[in-house]
N, C-alpha and C positions, 0 to 999 in steps of 0.2 A: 399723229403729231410728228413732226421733222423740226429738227432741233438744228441749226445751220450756224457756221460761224462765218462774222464776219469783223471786222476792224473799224473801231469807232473812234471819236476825242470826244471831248467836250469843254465848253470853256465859262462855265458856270462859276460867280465871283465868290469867294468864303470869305464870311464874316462872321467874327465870335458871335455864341452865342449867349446874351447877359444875363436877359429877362427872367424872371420867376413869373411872370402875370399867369391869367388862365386862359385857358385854348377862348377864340373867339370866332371859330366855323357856327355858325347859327344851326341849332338843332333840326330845322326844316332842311339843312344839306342833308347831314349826315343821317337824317332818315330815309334816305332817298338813293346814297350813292352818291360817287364812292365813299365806303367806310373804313374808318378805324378800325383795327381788328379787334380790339374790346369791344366795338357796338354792332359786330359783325349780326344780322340777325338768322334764327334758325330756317331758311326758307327752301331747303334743300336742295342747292344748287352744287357741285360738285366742282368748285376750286382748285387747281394746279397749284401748289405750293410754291414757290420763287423765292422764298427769305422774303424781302422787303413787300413785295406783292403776290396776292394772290387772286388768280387768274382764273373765272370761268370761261372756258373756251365757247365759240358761236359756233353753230354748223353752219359748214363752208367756209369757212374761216382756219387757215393754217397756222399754228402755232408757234413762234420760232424764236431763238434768244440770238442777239449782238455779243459774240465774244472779243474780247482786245485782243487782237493776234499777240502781243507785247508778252502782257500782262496775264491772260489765259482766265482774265477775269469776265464775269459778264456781266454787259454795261445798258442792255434795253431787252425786254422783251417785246415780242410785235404779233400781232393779227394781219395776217396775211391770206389776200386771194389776187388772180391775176388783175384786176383792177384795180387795185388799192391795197395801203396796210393803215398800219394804226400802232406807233411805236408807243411804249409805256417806259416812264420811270419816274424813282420818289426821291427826293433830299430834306435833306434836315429842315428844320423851320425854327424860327420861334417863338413861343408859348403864347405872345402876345402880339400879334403885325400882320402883314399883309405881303408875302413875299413876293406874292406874282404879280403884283401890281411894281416890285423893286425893278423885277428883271424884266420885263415885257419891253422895258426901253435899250436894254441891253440885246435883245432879240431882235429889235428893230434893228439898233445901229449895226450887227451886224449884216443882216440883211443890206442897209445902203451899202456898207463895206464892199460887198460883193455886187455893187451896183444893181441891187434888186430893191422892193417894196416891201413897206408892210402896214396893214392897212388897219385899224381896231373895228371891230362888231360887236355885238351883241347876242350870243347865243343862248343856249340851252343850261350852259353851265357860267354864266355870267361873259365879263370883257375878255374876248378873243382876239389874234393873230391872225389876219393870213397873209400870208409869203409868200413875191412870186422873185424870184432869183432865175437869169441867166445861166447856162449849163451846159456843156457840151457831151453827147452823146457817146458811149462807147463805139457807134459806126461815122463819129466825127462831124457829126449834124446838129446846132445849135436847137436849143428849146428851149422852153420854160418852166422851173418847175416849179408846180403850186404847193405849198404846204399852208395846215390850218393847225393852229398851237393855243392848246386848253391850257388853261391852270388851274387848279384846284389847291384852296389853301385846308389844311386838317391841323389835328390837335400835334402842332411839331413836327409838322412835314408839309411837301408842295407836291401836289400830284401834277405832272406834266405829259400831257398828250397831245399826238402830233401825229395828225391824219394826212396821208399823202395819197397823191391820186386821185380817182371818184369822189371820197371823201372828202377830199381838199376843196375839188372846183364844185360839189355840190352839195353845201352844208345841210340845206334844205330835205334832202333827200336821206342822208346817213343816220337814219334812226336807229337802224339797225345796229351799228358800228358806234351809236353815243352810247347804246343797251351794255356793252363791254364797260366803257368806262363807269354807269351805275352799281354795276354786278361785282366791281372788283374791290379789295379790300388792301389798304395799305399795314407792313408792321413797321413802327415805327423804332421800339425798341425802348429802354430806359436809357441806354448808355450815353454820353455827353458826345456830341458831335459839334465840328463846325457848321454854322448857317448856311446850307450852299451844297452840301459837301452830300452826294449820290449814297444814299440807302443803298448797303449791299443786295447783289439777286444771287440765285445760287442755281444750278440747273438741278430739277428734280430727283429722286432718287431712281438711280437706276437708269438716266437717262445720260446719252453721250451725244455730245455737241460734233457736225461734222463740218469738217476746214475747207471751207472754199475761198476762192479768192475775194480781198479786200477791193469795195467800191471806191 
């Protein structure tokens, strides 16, 4: 496992969070992945602790965390091979709604922002993103980069993944790489958060995050 840093934002909207209702993820999700870490089941998969998620790693698959150069916080963890990754991270939710249906439009408009697309599908884990945004190359070469963006709504949290690459331009094919986001477990926590507002990660114990330069 290589643990790398690198410098992120994000611009996820916060909204109090009011509700008392009760979680309404349908039971057939969260039998299935990803889970609550209360409905975690005993299946003997060997989980990477993160604070907020926990992570079983895929073979061939590199494991790595997004640090904020700023902040020294870390803000995604990702699944990483030369073809592809597959960033992870969780936010508040609340008890009764639908949040990824709030922000998906917010994903889009950025997208035009940046004078790219984004298109809605139908995948494996319900209404999906994909993103193709304009980008210029670190050897100065214009390109395209595709991004494909899950949401998973849980009991007070939004699971958000976002496959770049292989995964991106071939949904069809990334079975392997959806097997992660079933396998992993979100915590959410008791404590009162904003709506919106990024599940803390923490780098494992014992491990140390190395600085490379920010994308």
């Amino acid at each position: 496992m290589r643990l790398r840093r690198k410098g992120v934002t994000t611009d996820e909207s916060v909204v109090d969070d009011t509700t008392d209702e009760a979680p309404t993820r349908p039971a057939a999700e969260a039998a299935t992945g990803p889970y609550d870490v209360d409905e975690l089941p005993d299946d003997g998969l060997a989980r990477l602790d993160l604070g907020s998620l926990l992570v079983a790693p895929l073979p061939d698959r590199e494991l790595r965390v997004q640090v904020d150069e700023k902040s020294g916080e870390v803000r995604a963890v990702l699944l990483a091979t030369d073809a592809g990754a597959l960033e992870l991270r969780a936010f508040a939710a609340p008890r009764n709604g639908d949040l990824w249906s709030d922000i998906r439009p917010q994903i889009a408009a950025d997208a035009a922002r940046r004078g790219g697309t984004a298109t809605e599908r139908e995948g494996k884990f319900g209404t999906e993103l994909v993103c193709e945004v304009r980008m210029t190359r670190p050897d100065g070469q214009t390109g395209t980069q595709t991004s494909r963006v899950i949401g998973v709504n849980g009991p007070r949290w939004l699971l958000r993944a976002t496959f770049l690459g292989e995964p991106a331009r071939e949904p069809e094919a990334a079975q392997e790489w959806e097997a992660a986001i079933e396998q992993l477990a979100v915590r959410r926590g008791a404590h009162a958060m904003p709506v919106g507002e990024q599940l803390p990660l923490s780098l494992p114990d014992g491990a140390q995050s190395k600085a490379v330069p920010a994308s």
